[in-house]
Steps between C-alpha positions, in 0.01 A plus 500: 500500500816737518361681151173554612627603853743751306154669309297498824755711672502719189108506556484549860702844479299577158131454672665703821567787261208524290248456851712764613376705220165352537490634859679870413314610236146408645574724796683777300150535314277474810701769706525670139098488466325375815270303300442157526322445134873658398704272746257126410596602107863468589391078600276478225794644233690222651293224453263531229742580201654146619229311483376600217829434234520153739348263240681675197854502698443178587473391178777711381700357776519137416633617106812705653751463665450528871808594658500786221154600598550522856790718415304691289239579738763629774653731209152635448408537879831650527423763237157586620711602915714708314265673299330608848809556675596766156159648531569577871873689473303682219205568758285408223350163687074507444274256648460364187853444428446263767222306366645462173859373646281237729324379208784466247709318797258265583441435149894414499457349829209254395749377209772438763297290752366300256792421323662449859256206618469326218926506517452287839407176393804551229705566799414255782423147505194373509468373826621879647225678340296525780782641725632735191151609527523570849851674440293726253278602758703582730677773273188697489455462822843639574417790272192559645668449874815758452346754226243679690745538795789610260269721334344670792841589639686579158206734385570753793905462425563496134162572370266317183815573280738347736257178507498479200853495392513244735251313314663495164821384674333198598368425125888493407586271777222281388623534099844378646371211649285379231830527241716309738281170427392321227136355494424166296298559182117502538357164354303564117149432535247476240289852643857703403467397158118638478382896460508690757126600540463088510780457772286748715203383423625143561623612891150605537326169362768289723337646806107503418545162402648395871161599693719471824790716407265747367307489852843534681559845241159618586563441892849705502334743303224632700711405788797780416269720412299509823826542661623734301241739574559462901899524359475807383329656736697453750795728419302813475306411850835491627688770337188685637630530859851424457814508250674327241750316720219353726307360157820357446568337784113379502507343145856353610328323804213374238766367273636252816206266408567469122915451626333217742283370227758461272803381767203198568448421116876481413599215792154319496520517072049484432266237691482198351145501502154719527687764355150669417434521903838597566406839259176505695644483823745770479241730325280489747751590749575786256120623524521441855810732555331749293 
């Protein structure tokens, strides 16, 4: 696994960065506005441009090359942080400067993580998968542990700009890593050899077909997006009565269950058995914490 450990590490400080970002630039346009409409868009500019290219990239994904791709999408995210930090020395920076740099990097971003778990199974043996999946985990979680403390401390030293910078440092480390190994070639399948539209449209027939999968996709679904509401709320309650470096340190402690989550997945691997009330389980402790 020493490759795949090599590109996680590469990830780890690359996901730290860009929720570092994440976190900065969602308060720099709530103190900037005091509006929470202004401060949700920020989430929504995150997610939605991602999910919708997600069955195109993914398509587009299995006919490159996916080391290049992941590269590609840190040169892009890369571009988009200096673009704002350029805009800021100028003291040019808009709201919607910051919109349209969230978009295009998740855009880039989407591309990346794609192309970066469908590299696992090329990278781990089979009977790892479940840990490597675990492993996976726990980067975000790390990212989503140390960002919003880093971020609520670095904002009142160095500033967005200095945050930033920071950011687009760890894109190069991440490049660096990802040219230091060499992934094995993705196997041809028939789908890469059909149009494009089909390929999509194929991804999309795979999963009606499979009544449970499609159940499972409906399930996580409605279940993010319940939880995304109270998700999003909750930094503007807070920010309402305190400052940057408490919402930090708040969102940090929230993180600790996603690092404990993932910590259990990597040494237990994935039950061998009612996986389906394993999800259930843990989701309803999830609706239960909420």
């Amino acid at each position: 696994m020493r490759k795949f450990i090599i590109v996680w590490l590469g990830q780890i400080i690359s996901f730290t960065g860009s929720d570092l970002t994440s976190f900065a630039v969602a308060i720099w346009v709530y103190q900037k506005t005091g509006s929470v409409t202004q401060f949700s868009l920020i989430s929504l500019f995150i997610l939605l441009p991602g999910i919708i290219v997600a069955p195109v990239a993914g398509a587009l994904v299995d006919r490159w090359n996916r080391r290049v791709c992941m590269i590609l999408s840190d040169c892009g995210a890369m571009s988009c942080s200096i673009a704002i930090v350029s805009l800021i020395t100028l003291g040019r920076l808009e709201i919607w400067h910051i919109y349209l740099a969230v978009t295009l990097s998740s855009v880039f971003n989407t591309f990346g993580n794609l192309a970066y778990t469908a590299n696992i199974s090329l990278l781990v043996p089979k009977q790892y998968l479940g840990r490597a999946s675990g492993m996976v985990q726990i980067a975000d979680a790390v990212a989503q542990l140390v960002s919003p403390l880093l971020a609520g401390v670095l904002l009142a030293g160095v500033g967005l700009r200095g945050i930033i910078i920071l950011d687009g440092i760890t894109f190069i480390v991440s490049i660096i890593a990802l040219l230091s190994v060499r992934f094995q070639s993705a196997p041809i399948t028939e789908t890469v050899n059909t149009p494009l539209l089909q390929q999509v449209v194929y991804g999309w027939n795979y999963i009606v077909r499979r009544k449970g999968l499609l159940a499972l996709l409906i399930f996580f679904a409605t279940s993010n997006f319940v939880v995304g509401i109270a998700e999003i709320l909750v930094k503007p309650l807070v920010l309402s009565f305190t400052n940057a470096a408490a919402l930090g340190t708040l969102l940090s402690l929230a993180s600790s269950g996603l690092m404990l989550g993932s910590i259990l997945m990597s040494v237990w691997g994935e039950p061998k058995q009612n996986r389906i009330l394993g999800i259930l389980g843990f989701e309803a402790i999830l609706g239960f914490g909420t």
